[in-house]
C-alpha positions as CSV (number, residue, x, y, z in Angstrom):
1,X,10.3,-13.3,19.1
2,X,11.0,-14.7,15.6
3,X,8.7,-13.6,12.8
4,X,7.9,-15.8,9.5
5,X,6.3,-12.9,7.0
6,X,5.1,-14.3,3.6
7,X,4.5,-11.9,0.7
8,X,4.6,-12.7,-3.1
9,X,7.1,-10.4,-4.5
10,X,9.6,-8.3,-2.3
11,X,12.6,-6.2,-2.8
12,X,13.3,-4.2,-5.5
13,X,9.6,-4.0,-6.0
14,X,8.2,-0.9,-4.4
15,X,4.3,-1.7,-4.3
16,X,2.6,-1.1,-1.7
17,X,2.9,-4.5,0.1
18,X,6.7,-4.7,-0.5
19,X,7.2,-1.3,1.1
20,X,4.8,-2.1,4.6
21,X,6.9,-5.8,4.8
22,X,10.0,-4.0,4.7
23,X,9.5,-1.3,6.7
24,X,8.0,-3.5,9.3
25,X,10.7,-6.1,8.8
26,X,13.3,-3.4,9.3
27,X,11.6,-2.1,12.6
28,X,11.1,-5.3,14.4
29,X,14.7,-6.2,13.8
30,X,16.1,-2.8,15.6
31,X,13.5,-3.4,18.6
32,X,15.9,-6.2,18.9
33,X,13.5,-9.0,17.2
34,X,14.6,-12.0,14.6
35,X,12.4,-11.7,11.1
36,X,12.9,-14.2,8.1
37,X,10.8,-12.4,4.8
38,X,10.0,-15.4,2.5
39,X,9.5,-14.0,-0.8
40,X,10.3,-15.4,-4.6
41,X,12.8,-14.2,-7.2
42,X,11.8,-14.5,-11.5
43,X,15.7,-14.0,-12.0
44,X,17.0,-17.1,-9.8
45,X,16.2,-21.0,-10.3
46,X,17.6,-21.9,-6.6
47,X,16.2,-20.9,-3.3
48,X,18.6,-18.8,-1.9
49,X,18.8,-16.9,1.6
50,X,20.0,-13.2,1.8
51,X,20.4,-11.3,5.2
52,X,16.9,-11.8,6.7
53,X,15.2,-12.7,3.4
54,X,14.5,-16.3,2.1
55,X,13.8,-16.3,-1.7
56,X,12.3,-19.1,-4.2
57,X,12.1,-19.4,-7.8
58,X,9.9,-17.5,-9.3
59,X,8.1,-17.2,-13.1
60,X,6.6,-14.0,-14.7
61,X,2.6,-14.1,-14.6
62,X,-0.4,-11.9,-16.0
63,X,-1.2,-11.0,-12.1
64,X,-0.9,-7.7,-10.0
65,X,2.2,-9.0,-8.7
66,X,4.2,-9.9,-12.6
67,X,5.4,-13.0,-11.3
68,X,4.5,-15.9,-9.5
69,X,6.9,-18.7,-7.4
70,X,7.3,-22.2,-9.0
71,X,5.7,-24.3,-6.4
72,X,7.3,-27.4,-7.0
73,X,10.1,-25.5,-6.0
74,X,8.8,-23.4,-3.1
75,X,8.8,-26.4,-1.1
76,X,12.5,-26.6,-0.9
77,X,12.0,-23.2,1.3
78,X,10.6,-25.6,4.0
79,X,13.9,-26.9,5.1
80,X,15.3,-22.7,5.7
81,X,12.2,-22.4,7.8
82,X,12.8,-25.5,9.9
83,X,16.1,-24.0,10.5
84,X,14.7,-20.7,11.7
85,X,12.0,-22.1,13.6
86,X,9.5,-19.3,13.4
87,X,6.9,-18.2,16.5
88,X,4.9,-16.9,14.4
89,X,3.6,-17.1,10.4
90,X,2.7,-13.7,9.5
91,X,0.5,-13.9,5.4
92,X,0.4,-10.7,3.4
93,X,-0.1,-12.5,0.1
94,X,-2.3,-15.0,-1.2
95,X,-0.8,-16.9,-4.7
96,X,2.1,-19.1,-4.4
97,X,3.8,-17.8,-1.3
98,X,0.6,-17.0,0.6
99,X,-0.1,-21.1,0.4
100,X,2.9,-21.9,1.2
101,X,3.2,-20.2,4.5
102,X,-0.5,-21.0,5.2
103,X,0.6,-24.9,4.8
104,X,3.3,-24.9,7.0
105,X,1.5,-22.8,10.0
106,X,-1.0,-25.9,9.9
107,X,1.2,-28.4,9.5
108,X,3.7,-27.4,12.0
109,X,1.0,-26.1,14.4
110,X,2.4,-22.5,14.5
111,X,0.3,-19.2,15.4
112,X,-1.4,-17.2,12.6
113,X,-1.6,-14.0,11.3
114,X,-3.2,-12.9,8.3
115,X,-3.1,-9.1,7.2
116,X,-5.6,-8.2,4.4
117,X,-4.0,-5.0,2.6
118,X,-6.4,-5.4,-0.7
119,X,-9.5,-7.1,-1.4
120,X,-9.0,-6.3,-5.0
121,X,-5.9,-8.1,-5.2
122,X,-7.7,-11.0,-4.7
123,X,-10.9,-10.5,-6.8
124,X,-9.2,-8.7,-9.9
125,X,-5.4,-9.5,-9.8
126,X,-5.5,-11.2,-12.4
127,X,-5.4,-10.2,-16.2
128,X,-4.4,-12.5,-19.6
129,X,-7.3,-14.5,-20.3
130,X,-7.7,-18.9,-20.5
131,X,-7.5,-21.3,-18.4
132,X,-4.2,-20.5,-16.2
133,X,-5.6,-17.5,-15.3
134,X,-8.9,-19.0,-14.1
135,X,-6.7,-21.7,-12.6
136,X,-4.4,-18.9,-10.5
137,X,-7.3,-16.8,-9.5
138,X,-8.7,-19.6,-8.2
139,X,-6.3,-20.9,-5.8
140,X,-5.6,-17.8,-4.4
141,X,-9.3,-17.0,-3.6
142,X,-9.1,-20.8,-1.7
143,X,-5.7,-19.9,-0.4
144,X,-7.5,-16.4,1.0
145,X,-10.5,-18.0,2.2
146,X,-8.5,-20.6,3.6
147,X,-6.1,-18.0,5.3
148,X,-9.1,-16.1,7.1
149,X,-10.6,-19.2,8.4
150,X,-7.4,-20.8,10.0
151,X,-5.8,-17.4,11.2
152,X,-5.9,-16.3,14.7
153,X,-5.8,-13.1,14.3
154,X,-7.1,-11.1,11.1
155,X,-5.8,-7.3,10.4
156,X,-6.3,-5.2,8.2
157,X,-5.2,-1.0,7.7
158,X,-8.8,-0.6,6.4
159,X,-11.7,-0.8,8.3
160,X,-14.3,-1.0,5.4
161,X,-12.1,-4.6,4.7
162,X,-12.7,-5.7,8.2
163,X,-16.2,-5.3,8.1
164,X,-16.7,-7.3,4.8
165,X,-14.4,-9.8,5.2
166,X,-15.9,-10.6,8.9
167,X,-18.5,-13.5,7.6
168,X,-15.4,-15.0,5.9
169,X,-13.4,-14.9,9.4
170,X,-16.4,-17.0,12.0
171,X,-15.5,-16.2,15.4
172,X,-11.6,-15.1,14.8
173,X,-10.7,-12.0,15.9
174,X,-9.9,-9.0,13.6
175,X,-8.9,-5.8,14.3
176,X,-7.3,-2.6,12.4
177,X,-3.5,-2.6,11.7
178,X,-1.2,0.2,11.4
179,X,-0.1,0.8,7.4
180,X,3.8,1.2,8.1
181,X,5.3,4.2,6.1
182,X,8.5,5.6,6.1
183,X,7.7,8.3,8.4
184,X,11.5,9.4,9.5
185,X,12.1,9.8,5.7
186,X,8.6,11.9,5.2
187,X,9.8,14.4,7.6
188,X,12.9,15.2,6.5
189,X,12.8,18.6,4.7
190,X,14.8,19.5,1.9
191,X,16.0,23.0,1.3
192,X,15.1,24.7,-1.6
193,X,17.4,24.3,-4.9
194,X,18.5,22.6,-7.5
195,X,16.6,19.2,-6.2
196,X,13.3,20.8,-5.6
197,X,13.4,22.6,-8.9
198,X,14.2,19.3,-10.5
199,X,11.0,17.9,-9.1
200,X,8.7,20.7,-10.0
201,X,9.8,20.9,-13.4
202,X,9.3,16.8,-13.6
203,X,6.2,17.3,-12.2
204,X,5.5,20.0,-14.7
205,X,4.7,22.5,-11.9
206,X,6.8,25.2,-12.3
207,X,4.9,28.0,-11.4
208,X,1.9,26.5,-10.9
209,X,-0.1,25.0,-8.0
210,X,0.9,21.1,-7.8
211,X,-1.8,18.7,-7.2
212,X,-0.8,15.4,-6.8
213,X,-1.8,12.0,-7.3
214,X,0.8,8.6,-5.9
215,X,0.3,5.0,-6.8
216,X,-0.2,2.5,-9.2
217,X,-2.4,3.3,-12.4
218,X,-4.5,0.3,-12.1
219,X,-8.2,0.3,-11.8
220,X,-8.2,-0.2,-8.2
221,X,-7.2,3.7,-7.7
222,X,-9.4,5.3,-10.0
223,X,-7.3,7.5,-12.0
224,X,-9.6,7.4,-15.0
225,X,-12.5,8.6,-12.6
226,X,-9.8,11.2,-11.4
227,X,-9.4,12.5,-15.0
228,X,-12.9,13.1,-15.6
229,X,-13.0,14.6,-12.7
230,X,-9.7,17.0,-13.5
231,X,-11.5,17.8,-17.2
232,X,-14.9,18.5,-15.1
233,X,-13.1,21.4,-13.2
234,X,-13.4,25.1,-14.6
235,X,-10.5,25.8,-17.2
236,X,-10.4,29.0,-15.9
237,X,-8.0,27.6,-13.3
238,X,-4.9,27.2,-15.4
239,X,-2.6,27.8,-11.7
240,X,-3.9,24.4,-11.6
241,X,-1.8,21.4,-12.7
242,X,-2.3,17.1,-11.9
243,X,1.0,15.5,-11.2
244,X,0.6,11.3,-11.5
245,X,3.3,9.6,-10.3
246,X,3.2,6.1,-10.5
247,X,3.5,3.6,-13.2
248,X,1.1,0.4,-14.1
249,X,-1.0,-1.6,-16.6
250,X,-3.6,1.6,-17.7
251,X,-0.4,3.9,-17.9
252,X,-1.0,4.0,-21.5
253,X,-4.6,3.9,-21.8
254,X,-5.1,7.0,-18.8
255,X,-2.1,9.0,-21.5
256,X,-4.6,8.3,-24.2
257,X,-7.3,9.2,-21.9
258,X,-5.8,12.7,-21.0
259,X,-5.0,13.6,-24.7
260,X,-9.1,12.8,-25.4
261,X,-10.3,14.4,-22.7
262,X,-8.4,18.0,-23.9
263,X,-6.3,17.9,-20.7
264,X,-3.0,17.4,-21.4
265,X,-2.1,20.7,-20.9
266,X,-3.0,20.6,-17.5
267,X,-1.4,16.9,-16.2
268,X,1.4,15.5,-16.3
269,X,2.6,12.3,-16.3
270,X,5.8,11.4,-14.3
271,X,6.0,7.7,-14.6
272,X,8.1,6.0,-11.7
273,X,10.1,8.2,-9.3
274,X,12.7,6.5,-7.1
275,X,11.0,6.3,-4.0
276,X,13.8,9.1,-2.2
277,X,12.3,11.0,-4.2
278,X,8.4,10.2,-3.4
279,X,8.7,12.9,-0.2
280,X,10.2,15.5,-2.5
281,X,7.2,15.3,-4.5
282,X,4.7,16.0,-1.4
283,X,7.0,18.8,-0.4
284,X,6.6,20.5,-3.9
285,X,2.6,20.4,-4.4
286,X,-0.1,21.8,-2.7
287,X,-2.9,19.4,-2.2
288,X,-2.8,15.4,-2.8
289,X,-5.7,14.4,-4.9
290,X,-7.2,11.2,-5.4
291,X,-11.1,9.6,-6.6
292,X,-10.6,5.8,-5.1
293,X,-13.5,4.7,-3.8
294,X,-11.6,1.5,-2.9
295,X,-11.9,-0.2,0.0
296,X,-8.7,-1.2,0.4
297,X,-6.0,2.0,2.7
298,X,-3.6,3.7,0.4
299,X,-0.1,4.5,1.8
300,X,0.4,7.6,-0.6
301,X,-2.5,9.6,1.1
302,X,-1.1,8.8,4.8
303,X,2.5,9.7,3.5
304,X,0.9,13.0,2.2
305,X,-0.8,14.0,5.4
306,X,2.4,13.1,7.3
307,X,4.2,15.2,4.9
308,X,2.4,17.7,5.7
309,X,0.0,17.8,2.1
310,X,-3.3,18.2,2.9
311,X,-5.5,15.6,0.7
312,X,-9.0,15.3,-0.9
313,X,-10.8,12.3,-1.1
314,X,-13.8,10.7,-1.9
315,X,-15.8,10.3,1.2
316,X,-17.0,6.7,0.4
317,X,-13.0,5.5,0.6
318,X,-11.1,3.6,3.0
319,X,-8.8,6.1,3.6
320,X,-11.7,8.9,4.2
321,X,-11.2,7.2,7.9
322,X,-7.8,9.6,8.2
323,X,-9.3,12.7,7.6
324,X,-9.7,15.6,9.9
325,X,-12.2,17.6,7.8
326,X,-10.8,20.7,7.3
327,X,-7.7,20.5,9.3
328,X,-5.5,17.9,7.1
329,X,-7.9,17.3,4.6
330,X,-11.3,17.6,2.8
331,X,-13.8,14.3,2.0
332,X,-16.4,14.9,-1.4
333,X,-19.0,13.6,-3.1
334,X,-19.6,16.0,-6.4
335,X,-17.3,17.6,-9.3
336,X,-18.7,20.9,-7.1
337,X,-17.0,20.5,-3.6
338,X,-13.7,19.5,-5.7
339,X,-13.6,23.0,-8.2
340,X,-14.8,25.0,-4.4
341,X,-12.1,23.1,-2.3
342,X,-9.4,23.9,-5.2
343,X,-9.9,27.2,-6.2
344,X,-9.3,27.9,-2.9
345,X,-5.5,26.1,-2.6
346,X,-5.1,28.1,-6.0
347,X,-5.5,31.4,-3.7
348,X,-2.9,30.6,-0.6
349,X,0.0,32.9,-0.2
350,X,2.6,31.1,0.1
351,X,3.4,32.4,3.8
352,X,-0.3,30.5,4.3
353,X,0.2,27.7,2.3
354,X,3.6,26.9,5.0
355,X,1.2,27.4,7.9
356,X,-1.6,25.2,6.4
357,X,1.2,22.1,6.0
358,X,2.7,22.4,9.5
359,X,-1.2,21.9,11.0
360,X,-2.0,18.8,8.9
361,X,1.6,17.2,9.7
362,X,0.5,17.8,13.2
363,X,-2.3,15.3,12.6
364,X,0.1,12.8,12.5
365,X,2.9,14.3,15.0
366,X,2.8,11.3,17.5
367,X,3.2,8.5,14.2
368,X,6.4,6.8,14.5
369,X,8.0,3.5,12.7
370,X,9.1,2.6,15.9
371,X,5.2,2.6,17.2
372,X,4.1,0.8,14.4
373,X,5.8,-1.8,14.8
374,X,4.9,-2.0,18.4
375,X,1.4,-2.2,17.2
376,X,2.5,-5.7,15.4
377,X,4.5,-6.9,18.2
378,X,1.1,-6.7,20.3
379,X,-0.7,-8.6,17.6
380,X,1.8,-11.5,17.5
381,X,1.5,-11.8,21.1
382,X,-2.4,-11.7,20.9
383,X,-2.1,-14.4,17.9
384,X,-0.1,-17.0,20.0
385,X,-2.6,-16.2,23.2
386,X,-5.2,-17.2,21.1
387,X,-3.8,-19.8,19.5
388,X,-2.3,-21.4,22.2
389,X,-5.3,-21.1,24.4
390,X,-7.6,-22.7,21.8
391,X,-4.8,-25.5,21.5
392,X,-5.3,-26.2,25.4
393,X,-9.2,-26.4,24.9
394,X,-9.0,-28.7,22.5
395,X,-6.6,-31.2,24.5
């Protein structure tokens, strides 16, 4: 089968849409299938084609994504997809490069998938203020709304998306998609030394109980709500210590934040680790934290319980829907349940603490790359069924 996928930005980006598009990208190619990514680059003014990636100009923009392709130019892609002659257009991005591959699905009377990681995306992407970014909001709200009315099939990691966006979607089908992580890499332990001692001491856990947050410090993953919530716990607990890795646009402002709030002592601030590293830093804490009550699914909780960290979530969140209570994590819903359910990770032996991470990576055992992409490979099939079929009622 040969897949068209469509996403805004792409390599060396590491968000979370990049990462799923590769990932699947890589897997369907070693199950033996063809995969063209079409994606923009700021740093080139030609379209160019590298190994199974198509790339357009691109320009830097006030949106989630810091950059946004030149559609006059984007057009001139057209002419690499003729050549390719996809079976399917699969949209994970709405601007520039979410329009384009919604055009030519329509126009060329192709099959249609859309995949809706983030809501939010859509809705707050965009920051700067005036007219242009009125202007790009609003075609990529028509470009979304356009994409779940014309798609065949609708996915979507998160189930709380799905049941909003349904009204939006009229009698297409959706149904919940796999959120693709690296799960060979995840399980790949490293033995103790110089690396892992590295990591602690970036993390600023050295001889302390790690507790770690992943991801972008935007507002869509509440890490000003997880501060407050970090200052709310008892001081007595100084084994205690936030790690945030990530980087974003409130990196400064959550900094100031902690400083403010009297609890700089206690977190730390790691900026961007290279993402090798990201499974390292699951291996060295004890619990992943988070207090997103988005409804969009988070990779870095997933990667945790595959890692074998347990996590603690709010249990309004999207990604509440992995938890085991108990067994690979713990859902809350006050500053009380949080200081109980860490005092008591503060307390495990370390001969427990090992035990406790091999049962939550069990949660995950049978969660493969290989079977996520599968789960894709089904879709696409179930996207030209449908399409096809509705073609032949129509004739």
């Amino acid at each position: 089968m040969k897949i068209a996928i469509f996403t805004e930005t792409y390599l060396p980006q590491t968000s979370a849409v990049e990462t799923q598009v590769l990932l699947l990208a890589q897997s369907l190619i070693r199950l033996g299938h063809e995969v063209l990514v079409v994606s923009t680059d700021v740093e080139s003014e030609e379209c160019y084609l590298e190994q199974h990636t198509l790339f357009g100009p691109a320009k830097p923009s006030d949106t989630i994504y810091g950059q946004t392709g030149q559609r006059t130019k984007l057009n001139r892609l057209k002419e690499f997809i003729d050549d390719f002659d996809p079976d399917v257009i699969h949209l994970f991005t709405f601007c520039s490069v979410g329009g384009l591959g919604l055009k030519y699905a329509l126009s060329h009377d192709l099959p249609l998938i859309t995949t809706v990681q983030s809501t939010h995306d859509i809705s707050e992407g965009f920051y700067g203020r005036g007219l242009r970014r009125l202007l790009g909001k609003r075609l990529c709200q028509s470009t979304y709304r356009k994409a779940l009315a014309f798609s065949d099939l609708v996915t979507s990691p998160s189930q709380k998306i799905l049941r909003n966006i349904r009204p939006l979607c009229k009698h297409r089908q959706l149904t919940v998609s796999p959120l693709c992580i690296d799960t060979e890499q995840l399980r790949e332990k490293a033995p103790e030394g110089e690396k892992t001692e590295e990591i602690r001491r970036r993390l600023g856990i050295a001889g302390k109980t790690g507790v770690l947050f992943v991801g972008t410090l935007g507002k869509d993953n509440g890490v000003d709500a997880l501060l407050d919530r970090w200052a709310a716990l008892s001081k007595s607990q100084n084994k205690l210590h936030l790690a945030v890795v990530g980087t974003g646009p409130q990196f400064d402002e959550l900094k100031n934040k902690a400083n403010l709030l009297g609890i700089s002592s206690r977190v730390t601030f790691a900026g961007e680790v290279p993402r090798e590293k990201i499974p390292l830093c699951y291996q060295v804490c004890s619990a992943f934290f988070s207090a997103s009550e988005s409804d969009a699914m988070k990779a870095a909780p997933l990667e945790a319980i595959v890692s074998g960290l347990p996590v603690i979530l709010p249990k309004n969140s999207a990604c509440a829907e992995l938890l085991v209570d108990g067994v690979n994590g713990f859902a809350y819903d006050s500053e009380t349940d949080i200081e109980k359910i860490l005092r008591n990770f503060a307390s495990l032996s370390p001969e427990k603490e090992a035990a406790m991470k091999k049962l939550v990576a069990r949660t995950m055992g049978d969660l493969t790359l290989e079977e996520q992409a599968k789960s894709f490979l089904s879709f696409y099939a179930l996207t030209q069924k449908h399409h096809y079929k509705t073609a032949e009622k129509l004739e």
